[in-house]
Each structure stands twice: as C-alpha cells, then as structure tokens.
C-alpha positions as CSV (number, residue, x, y, z in Angstrom):
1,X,-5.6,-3.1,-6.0
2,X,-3.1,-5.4,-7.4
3,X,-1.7,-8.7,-6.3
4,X,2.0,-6.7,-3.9
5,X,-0.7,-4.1,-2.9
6,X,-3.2,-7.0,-1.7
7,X,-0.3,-9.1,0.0
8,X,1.5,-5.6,1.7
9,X,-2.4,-5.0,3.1
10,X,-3.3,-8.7,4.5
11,X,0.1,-8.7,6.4
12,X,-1.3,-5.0,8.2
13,X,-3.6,-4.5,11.0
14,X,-7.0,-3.6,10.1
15,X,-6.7,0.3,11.3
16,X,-4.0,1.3,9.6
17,X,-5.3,0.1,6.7
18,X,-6.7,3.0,4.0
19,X,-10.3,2.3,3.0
20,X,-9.8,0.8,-0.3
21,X,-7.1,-1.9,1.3
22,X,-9.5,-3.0,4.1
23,X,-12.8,-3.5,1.7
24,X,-9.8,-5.2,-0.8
25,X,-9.1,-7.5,2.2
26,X,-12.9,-8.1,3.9
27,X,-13.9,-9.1,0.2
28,X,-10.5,-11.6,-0.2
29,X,-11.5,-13.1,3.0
30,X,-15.3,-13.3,2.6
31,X,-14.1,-15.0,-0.9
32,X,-11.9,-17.4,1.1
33,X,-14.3,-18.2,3.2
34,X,-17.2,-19.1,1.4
35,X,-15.1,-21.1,-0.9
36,X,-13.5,-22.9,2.1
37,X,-10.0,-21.6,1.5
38,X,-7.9,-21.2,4.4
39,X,-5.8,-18.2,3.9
40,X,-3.2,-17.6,0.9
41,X,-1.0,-20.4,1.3
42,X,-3.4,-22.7,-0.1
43,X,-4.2,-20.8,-3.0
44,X,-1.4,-18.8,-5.2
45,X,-2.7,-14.9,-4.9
46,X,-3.1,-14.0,-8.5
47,X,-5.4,-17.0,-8.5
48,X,-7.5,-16.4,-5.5
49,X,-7.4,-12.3,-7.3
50,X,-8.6,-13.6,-10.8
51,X,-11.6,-16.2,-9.3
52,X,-12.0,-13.2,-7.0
53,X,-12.9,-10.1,-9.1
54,X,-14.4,-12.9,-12.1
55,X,-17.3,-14.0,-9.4
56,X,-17.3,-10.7,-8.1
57,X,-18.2,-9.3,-11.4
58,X,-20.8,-12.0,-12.3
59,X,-22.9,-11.5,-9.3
60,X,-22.8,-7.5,-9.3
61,X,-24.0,-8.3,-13.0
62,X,-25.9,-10.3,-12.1
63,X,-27.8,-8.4,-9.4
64,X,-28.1,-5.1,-11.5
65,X,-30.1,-7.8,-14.0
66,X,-32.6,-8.2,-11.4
67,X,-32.9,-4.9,-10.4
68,X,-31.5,-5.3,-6.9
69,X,-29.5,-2.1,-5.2
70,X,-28.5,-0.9,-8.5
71,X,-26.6,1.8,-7.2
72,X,-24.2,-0.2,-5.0
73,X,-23.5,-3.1,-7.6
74,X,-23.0,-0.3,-9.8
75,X,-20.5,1.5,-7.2
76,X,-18.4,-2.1,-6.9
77,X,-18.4,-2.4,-10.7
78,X,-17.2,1.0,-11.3
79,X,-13.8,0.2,-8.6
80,X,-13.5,-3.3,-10.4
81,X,-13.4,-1.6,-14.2
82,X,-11.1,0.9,-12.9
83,X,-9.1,-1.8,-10.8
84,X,-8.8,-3.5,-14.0
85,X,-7.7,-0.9,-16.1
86,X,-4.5,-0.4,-14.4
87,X,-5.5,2.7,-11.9
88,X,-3.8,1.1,-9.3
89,X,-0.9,2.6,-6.7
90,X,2.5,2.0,-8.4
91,X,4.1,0.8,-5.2
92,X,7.1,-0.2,-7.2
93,X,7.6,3.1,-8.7
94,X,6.8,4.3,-5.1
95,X,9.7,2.7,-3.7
96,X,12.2,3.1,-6.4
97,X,12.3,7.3,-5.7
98,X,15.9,7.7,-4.9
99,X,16.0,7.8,-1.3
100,X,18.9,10.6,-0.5
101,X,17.0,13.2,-2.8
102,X,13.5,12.3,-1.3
103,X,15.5,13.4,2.3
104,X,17.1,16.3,0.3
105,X,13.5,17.8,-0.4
106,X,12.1,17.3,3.4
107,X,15.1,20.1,3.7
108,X,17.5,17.8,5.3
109,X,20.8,18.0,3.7
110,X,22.8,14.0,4.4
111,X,26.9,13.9,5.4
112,X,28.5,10.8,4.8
113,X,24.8,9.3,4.1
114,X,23.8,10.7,7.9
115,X,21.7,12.8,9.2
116,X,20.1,13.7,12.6
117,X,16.8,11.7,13.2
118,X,13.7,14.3,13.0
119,X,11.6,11.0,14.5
120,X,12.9,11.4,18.1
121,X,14.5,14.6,20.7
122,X,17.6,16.1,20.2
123,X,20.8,14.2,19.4
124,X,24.5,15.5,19.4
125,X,25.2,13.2,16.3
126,X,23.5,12.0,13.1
127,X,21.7,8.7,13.8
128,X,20.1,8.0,11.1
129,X,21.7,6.3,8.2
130,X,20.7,6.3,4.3
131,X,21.3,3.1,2.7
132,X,21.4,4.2,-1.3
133,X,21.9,0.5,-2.5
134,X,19.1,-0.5,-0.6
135,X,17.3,2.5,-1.1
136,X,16.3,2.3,2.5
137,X,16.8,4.5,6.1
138,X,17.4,3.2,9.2
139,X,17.7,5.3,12.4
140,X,19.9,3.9,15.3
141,X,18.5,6.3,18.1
142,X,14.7,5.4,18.1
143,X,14.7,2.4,16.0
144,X,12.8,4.1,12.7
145,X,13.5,3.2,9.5
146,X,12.1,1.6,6.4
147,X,11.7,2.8,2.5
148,X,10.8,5.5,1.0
149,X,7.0,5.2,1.7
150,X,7.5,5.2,5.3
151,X,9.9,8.4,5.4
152,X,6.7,9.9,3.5
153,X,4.5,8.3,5.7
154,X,6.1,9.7,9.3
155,X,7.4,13.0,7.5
156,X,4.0,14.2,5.8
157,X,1.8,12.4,8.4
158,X,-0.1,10.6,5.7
159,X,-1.4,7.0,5.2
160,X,0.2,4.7,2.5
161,X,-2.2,5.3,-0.5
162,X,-1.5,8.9,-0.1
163,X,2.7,8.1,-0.2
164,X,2.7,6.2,-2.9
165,X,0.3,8.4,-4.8
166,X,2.3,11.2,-3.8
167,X,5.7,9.6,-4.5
168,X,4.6,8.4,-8.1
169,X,3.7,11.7,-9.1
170,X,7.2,12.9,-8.0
C-alpha cells in the first residue's frame, strides 16, 4: 500500500475498508502509538511509512531468527517484499480512465454529457452530469457522484481494491 492509498484508507470508516487497507491502517496506528505519535499531522506520511515498514521488517526478522511463529512473520514479510516491489493499486491510473467511455461501456450512451441516474427510480430527465475536465460524475437527483472508482464501485457492486484493480487493467 502506498503513501495516497494509506491516506485515502485512514480518512474511511473501518468497514468499508478492504482487508489489506484496515491491517495497513491497525499497523500505522499501532506504530503511532507505541512511538507516541499522535496521528499524521505530526509526522509527514512517507516518514511515518519508511520508519514503519523498516521496524516492521527488523522485528518479523528478527522473530523468524528466534524461531517464533515462523509462518506468520513469514506471511507479513511476504506482503512487505511485495509492497515494496511496486504491486500496489495504481489509484492514479485508476482515476485517470476517461470517465464518458467508462459510462459508455456500463451501456449508457451520454447526450450533451447527461444521462439518466441508474442510482435512484425513474426520472423524466437526465440528472446526472459527466464532468470530462474533471473526469468526475455528479447526479443532481439523489446526490451520487464522484470519480471513476466510485461509478465502478456502485455499478459493479464491488469494494475499492477491486475498482482500481479492475480499472487498471482496462
């Protein structure tokens, strides 16, 4: 999990929060609060992430040298090499699918950057507006709207990791 990823998952509640955000998070604050840190703002984030996965690393290490739990230091050191290797959710990439298209493939086909809200009952007119400078929706019946990972999010009825996965391989 990278440094937006961890920030985008401390500002959710903990159940919508996909597995690998909430350990991500318990772990930060654990960190935080063993090393008396308050929250973020006292510590810059790529900081608090660097100290974070370094001591994490030294005491799964650490532990597997003594021969304690192998199996689950092992486990956390396995999702730190591959956190550190880059196999992390390109949210970026995520967000930057071009929004109009993404609608295009639900089967929805935009007028004038409008279509009718498939969030809320029927509607005589389009309410919902696509933004393609801002790469955002907004729906003026029911209030929806957001990026691209939320259309995929309330169309597909999957959690976050799954639209950005799913919008990065798109």
């Amino acid at each position: 999990m990278n440094n937006s990823d961890l920030r985008v998952a401390l500002l959710k509640p903990y159940d919508l929060m996909s597995d690998e955000e909430f350990d991500a998070v318990t772990y930060f604050e654990r960190w935080c609060s063993i090393n008396k840190r308050r929250t973020i703002q006292t510590v810059h984030i790529s900081e608090a992430l660097q100290i974070f996965t370094d001591d994490v690393y030294e005491i799964c290490m650490a532990k597997i040298g003594n021969g304690e739990q192998i199996d689950h230091f092992n486990n956390v050191l396995w999702k730190l090499k591959k956190w550190r290797s880059g196999d992390v959710l390109q949210v970026d990439q995520a967000k930057k699918v071009n929004i109009e298209n993404l609608i295009r493939s639900y089967g929805y086909e935009p007028r004038m950057n409008k279509i009718q809200c498939p969030f809320h009952g029927e509607e005589r007119t389009p309410s919902l507006h696509i933004y393609t400078n801002t790469n955002t929706w907004h729906c003026f019946g029911c209030g929806a709207g957001s990026d691209t990972i939320d259309w995929v999010m309330k169309k597909g009825g999957v959690n976050f990791v799954q639209a950005v996965k799913y919008l990065s391989n798109s």
